[in-house]
N, C-alpha and C positions, 0 to 999 in steps of 0.2 A: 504494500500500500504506500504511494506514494504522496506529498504532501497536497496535492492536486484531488487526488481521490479522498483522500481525508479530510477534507476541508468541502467536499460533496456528501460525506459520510455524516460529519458533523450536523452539516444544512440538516440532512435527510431527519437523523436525527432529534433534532431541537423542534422541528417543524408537525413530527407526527403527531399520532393521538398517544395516550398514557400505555395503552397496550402493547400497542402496534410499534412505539419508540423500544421501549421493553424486551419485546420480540426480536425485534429486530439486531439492538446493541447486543444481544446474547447470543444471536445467530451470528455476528460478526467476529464475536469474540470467540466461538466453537469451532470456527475457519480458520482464525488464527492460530489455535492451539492444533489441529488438524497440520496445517503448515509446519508450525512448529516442531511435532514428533516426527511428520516425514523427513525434514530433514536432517533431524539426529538419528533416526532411524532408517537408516537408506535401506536396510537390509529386508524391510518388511513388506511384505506382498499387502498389496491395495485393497484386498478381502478383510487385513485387522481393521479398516478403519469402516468397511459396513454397519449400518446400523446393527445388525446383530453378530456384529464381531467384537474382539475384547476392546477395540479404542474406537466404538461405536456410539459412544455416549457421551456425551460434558461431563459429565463426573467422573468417567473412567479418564476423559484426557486429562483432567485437573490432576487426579489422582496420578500418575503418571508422571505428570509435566513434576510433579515436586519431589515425585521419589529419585527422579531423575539429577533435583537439584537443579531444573529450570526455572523453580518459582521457590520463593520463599514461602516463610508460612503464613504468613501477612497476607500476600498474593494470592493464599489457596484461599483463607479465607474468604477475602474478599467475592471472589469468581463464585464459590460456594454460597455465598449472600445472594449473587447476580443470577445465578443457578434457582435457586431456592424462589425469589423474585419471580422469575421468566416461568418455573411451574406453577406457582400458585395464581399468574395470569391467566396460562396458556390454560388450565382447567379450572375457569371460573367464568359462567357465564353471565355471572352481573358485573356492573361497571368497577372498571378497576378504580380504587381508593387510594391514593397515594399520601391522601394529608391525615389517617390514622388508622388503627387497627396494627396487624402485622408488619403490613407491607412495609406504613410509616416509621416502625420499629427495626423493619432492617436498613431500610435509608440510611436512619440515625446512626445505626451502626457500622454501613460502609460510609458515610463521613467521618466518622469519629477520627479516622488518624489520619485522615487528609487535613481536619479543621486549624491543627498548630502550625502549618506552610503556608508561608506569605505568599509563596504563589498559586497556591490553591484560591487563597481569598481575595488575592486581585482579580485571577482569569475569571471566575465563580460571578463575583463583581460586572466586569469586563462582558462577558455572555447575559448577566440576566440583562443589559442595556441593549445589549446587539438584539438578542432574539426575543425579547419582552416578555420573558418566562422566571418565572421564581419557587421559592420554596422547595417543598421535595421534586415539582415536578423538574425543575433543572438542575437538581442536588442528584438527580438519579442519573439524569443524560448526561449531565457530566463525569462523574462516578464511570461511568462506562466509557465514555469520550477517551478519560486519561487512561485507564485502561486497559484499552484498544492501543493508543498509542504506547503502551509501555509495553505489550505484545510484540507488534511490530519491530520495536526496539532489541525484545530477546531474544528474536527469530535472527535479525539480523549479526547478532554475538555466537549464536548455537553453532558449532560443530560437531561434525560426525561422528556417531558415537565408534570407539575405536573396534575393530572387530579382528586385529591383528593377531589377539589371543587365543582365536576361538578356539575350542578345540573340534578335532578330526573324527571322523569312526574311526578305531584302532583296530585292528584283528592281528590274531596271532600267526607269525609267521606260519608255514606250514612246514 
């Protein structure tokens, strides 16, 4: 993702409706992490990452990405909030609540360790003026905005995972 698409992403983003932003940031975020394991894992056939294969899910790739020591545990958190969020949208057929209940209560908490960065609370700042959105409902898009971009960020540090060790089938001479 390049800063061109990001900045279309962003738009897309800040613009939709509460579910459909939701939906969406998580779906972005599930490609990135997709990305991310194919290319430490060069070795893996296209089938793990099927829906009913073992990195078929957001939680299997979250899970993964930290055992791996791709994400912190801050990070898994986090995704795991964003994870948690995007289910209890994606099967809930009344309107999504974002100013209380659960949902509000995970907001709070994927802010929580963004709120002491001064640049968390300029951009935060800076976006409710550009896109005339506030409260959780741009506490959430952005939550994911930075997020996204700090995917991007990891994807681009990750190397392949080393497979020089593997071992061989052995058999015994004859």
């Amino acid at each position: 993702m390049n800063a061109e698409k990001y900045s279309l992403f962003l738009t897309e983003l800040m613009d939709e409706s509460d579910r459909a932003a939701i939906v969406l940031g998580v779906a972005q975020i599930d490609v990135l992490l997709e990305e991310v394991l194919k290319k430490k894992l060069t070795l893996a056939r296209s089938e793990v990452f099927d829906f009913k294969g073992p990195l078929g899910t957001l939680s299997s790739r979250i899970e993964l990405s930290y055992a791996l020591g791709l994400l912190d545990s801050d990070f898994r958190i986090k995704l795991d909030i964003l994870r948690n969020i995007r289910n209890a949208c994606a099967h809930n057929i009344k309107n999504v609540n974002l100013a209380s209940g659960s949902i509000a209560s995970q907001i709070q908490e994927l802010e929580r360790n963004f709120k002491s960065n001064a640049y968390w609370i300029e951009s935060l700042s800076e976006c409710e003026k550009i896109f005339k959105i506030s409260g959780n409902k741009l506490i959430l898009r952005f939550c994911i905005a930075v997020l996204t971009i700090n995917l991007v960020m990891v994807k681009s540090h990750v190397s392949n995972l080393d497979t020089s060790d593997a071992y061989k089938v052995i058999l015994p001479n004859e």
